[in-house]
C-alpha positions, 0 to 999 in steps of 0.5 A: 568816427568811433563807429567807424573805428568800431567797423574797422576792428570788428573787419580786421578780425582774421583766424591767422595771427599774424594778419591780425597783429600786423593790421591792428599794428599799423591801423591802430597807429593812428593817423589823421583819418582824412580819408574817412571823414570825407565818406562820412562829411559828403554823405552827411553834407547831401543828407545820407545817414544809412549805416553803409557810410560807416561801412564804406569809411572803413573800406577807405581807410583800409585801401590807405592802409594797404598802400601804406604797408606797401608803400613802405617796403617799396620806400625802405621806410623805417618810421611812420607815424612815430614808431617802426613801420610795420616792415621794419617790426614784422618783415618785407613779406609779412608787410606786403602780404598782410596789405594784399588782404586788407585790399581783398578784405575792403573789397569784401566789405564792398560788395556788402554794401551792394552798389555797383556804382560804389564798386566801380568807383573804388575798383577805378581808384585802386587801379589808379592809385596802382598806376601812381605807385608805378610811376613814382618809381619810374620817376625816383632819381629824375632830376629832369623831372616836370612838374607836371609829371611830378603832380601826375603822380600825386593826382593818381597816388594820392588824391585819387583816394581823396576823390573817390571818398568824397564821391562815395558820400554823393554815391550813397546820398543818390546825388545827380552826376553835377553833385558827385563831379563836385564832391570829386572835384574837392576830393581831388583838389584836397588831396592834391594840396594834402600831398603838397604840404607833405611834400613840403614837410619833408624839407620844413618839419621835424620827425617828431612832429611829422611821425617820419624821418625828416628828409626820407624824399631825398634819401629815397631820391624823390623829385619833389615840388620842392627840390624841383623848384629849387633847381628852377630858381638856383644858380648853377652850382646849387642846381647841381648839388641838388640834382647830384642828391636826387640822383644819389639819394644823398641824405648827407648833403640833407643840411645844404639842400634844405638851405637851398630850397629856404634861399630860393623860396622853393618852401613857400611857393610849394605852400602857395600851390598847396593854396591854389588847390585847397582854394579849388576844393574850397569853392567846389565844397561852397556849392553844396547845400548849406549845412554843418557838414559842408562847413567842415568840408570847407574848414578841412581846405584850410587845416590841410594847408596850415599844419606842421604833421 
């Protein structure tokens, strides 16, 4: 990871100050790094140890960023990982217009490494993760929402670029089609129990653990699991507070749908189905060769669940 940290400073450099500002800003933000560690694990895993992993972790992590900043302005979010976003501190334009050359700057970075393979791989993913971002939007303020249209957006949004990392490591190790379906497999199913307990964290954390403002979901109007199985279980009355705060984004009635989704064990079943997917990524990863790496992988299924940031 410091030489991909390495990588990722030495790609941010641009001759325009402003990109160069905003990008190490948000990058040097910190974060979990999940993304990267997958490229790196599931090539170590299936014994590639070429220098292209470091280059293809950094490519991810800086697709993550690019949604982040974008999502950012999309979302009206005021903090992120502890501090001002980077709308907040540089501007809307500033933001979205430094995310489109982090986008344009990985996929540089990708014909470097000149695979096709690796291309369609991440040109699908982005597409994808596009796709997901359009659909969240569609979806603000439904409170009729289903809950498979709910894990729809996550599959594209966010495990998306789960599954294309870890299919990155079984690309670059020339692994069979069965090896790369199972590395995706566990990229997907993580990344969908990662975005649960995100999910969850919203309405269960506090902002100086989770980095963000606690409750920015409702005040953007967002139909998470959580609320969503709250109306399921709820009387009458508390499902329609709870579908008035969607549709309102109404952040002060915060204290009572917080209190609705404890009573109705909204809380503890999203972690139950954050469970279920981390299982799935847990016994995909079991099916790789022994090694050091894929008990990372393995331990990785557990901490996505079991964390309070």
């Amino acid at each position: 990871m410091l030489r991909v940290d390495e990588v990722i400073r030495e790609r941010l450099s641009s001759r325009v100050a402003l990109i160069d500002q905003i990008s190490h800003y948000i990058v040097n933000a910190g974060g979990k790094r999940i993304r990267p560690r997958l490229v790196l694990l599931c090539s170590e895993a299936l014994g590639f140890d070429g220098p292209e992993r470091f280059e293809l972790a950094a490519v991810v992590e800086f697709i993550h960023t690019a949604t982040l900043l974008h999502d950012d302005v999309v979302d009206e979010s005021a903090l992120r990982r502890g501090r001002a976003t980077a709308n907040a501190a540089f501007g809307n334009a500033a933001s979205v217009l430094v995310g489109d050359f982090l986008y344009s700057r990985a996929f540089q970075m990708m014909v470097g490494v000149n695979r096709l393979r690796v291309l369609e791989v991440l040109a699908d993913a982005t597409n994808v993760i596009a796709e997901g971002e359009v659909l969240q939007l569609m979806n603000m303020h439904d409170a009729d929402l289903a809950v498979r249209d709910y894990l729809q957006v996550i599959r594209y949004k966010t495990a998306k670029l789960f599954e294309a990392s870890a299919r990155l490591g079984a690309v670059l190790a020339g692994a069979d089609e069965t090896i790369e379906a199972l590395c995706a497999d566990y990229g997907r199913s993580l990344g969908t129990a990662f975005q649960l307990v995100d999910d969850l964290l919203d309405y269960e954390g506090s902002s100086n653990e989770l980095g963000k403002n606690v409750g920015d979901d409702l005040r953007e109007g967002k139909p998470t699991l959580p609320l969503l199985l709250a109306m399921e279980r709820a009387p009458p009355a508390d499902r329609s507070l709870i579908r008035q705060a969607i549709e309102q984004g109404e952040l002060q009635r915060l204290p009572e749908v917080l209190d609705i989704v404890r009573r109705t064990g909204a809380l503890e079943a999203t972690r139950e189905a954050a469970r279920g997917e981390a299982e799935q990524a847990r016994a995909a990863a079991s099916r790789l060769p022994a090694s050091p790496a894929r008990d990372a992988l393995i331990d990785l299924c557990l901490r996505s669940v079991h964390r309070s940031s």
